[in-house]
N, C-alpha and C positions, 0 to 999 in steps of 0.2 A: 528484428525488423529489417536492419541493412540488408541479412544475406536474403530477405524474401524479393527486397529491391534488385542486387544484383541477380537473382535468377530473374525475374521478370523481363531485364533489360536485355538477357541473354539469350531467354525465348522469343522474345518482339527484334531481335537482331535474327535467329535464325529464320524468322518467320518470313522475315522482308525477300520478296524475290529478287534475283539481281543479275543482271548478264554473266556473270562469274557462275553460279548456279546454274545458268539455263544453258553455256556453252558447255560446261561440263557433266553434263546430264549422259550416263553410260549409255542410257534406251536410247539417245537422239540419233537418226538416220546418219551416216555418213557426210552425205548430199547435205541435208538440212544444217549442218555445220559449218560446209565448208560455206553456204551461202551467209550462214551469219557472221561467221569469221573474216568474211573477204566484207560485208557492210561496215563492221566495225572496223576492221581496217581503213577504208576510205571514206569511214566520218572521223577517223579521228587520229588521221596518218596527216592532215591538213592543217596545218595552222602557219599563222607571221608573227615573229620575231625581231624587232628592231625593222630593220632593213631586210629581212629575208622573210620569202614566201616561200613556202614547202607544200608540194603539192603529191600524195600517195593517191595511183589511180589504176585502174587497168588490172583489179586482180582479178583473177580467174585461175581455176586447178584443171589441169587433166591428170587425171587421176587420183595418186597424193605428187603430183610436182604442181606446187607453185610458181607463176608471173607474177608480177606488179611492177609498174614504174613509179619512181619519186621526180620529180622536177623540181628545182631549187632554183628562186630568181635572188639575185642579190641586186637593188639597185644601189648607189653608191652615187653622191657627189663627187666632183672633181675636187671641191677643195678638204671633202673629208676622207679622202683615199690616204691611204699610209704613209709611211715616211717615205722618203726616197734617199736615205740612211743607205748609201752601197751595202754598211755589213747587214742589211735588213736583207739584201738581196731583192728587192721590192722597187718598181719605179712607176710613177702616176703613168708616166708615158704606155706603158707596158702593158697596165693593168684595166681593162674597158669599164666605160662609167656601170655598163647595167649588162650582168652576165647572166647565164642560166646555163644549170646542169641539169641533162636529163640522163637519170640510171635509168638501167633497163635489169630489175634481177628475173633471175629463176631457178629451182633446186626444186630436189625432191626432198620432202620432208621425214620420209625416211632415214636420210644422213642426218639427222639432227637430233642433237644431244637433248633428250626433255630436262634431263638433271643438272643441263648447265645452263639452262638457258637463266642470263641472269641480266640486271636490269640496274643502268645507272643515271642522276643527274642528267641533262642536255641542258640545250639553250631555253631559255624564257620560260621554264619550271616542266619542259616537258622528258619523257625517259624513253631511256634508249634501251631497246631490250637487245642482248647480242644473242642472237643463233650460232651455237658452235656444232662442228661436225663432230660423228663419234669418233671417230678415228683422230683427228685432228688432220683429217685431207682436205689440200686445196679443191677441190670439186663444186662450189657454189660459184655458178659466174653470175656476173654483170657485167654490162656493157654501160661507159660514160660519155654521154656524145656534148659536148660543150660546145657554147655557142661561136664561138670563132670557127666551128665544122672539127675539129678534133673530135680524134675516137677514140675510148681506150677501153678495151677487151683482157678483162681481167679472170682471175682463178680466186677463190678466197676459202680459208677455213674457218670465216665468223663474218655473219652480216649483221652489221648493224641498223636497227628499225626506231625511226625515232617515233614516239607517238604521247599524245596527249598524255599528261600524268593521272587525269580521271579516269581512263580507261586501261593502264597498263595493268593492272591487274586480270580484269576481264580479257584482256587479250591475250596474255600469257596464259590463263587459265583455258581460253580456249582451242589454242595452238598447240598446246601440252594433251588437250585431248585430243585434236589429230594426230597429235604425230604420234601418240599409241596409237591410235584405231590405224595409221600407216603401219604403222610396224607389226601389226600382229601377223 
């Protein structure tokens, strides 16, 4: 009788529809993908942590290259900012009470490794999935514009994506199906 329970439990699992299933569905149009990929991306590239708001927005493909921006607001009391410890290298003075970082990425997803892409722990239970190049080439940029007006114009061989831990899976699972349908 147990094993008729565990096959039942196993059918009524495979049965259950689920974005992981439907992002990776071989029939699905190209187009039709990349628009549920970029949805799920920025329902679930958004969330607050402590004092941080993370904000994934602005995706959009031409072609298979990828956009999207992340914005990160930290606000921070004066009297709960860091030590001002010299070896901290850290000083209240220094450090502005309420800062935001806006990235700006973009790549083609063609550079990107489906078999590494792999996924760890973040802040407040959400996962970080890193995108690695195949080659392991600097080629993915992003651009950091922080709010004091600083810019930093960078090259990377792994971007990391933070996104809700309910969805990493489905998001992986559906970024693994573009970047074959890129690569073919």
């Amino acid at each position: 009788m147990r094993h008729v329970n565990i096959a039942c439990v196993v059918l009524i699992f495979l049965a259950v529809p689920t974005a992981f299933g439907q992002l990776s569905d071989p029939e699905k149009d190209i187009n039709t993908l990349k628009t549920e990929l970029a949805a799920l991306l920025q329902k679930n590239g958004s969330y607050s942590w402590r004092n941080q708001n993370t904000r994934l927005t602005d995706v959009s493909f031409e072609g298979c290259r990828i956009s999207f921006q992340t914005e990160l607001e930290i606000a921070m009391e004066r009297g709960a900012m860091p030590s001002t410890d010299p070896r901290a290298g850290l000083s209240r003075d220094l450090m502005p009470a309420d800062s935001k970082i806006l990235t700006e990425y973009a790549f083609d997803l063609a550079e990107i490794n489906p078999s590494e892409i792999d996924h760890r722990m973040d802040v407040g239970g959400n996962i970080r999935l890193l995108l690695k190049t195949i080659d392991n080439d600097e080629i993915l940029s992003y651009k950091m514009t922080f709010s004091d007006g600083r810019v930093s114009d960078r090259k990377a061989s792994v971007i990391a994506l933070s996104i809700r831990k309910k969805a990493a899976n489905d998001v992986k699972a559906g970024l693994i199906s573009l970047l074959r349908r890129c690569q073919e």
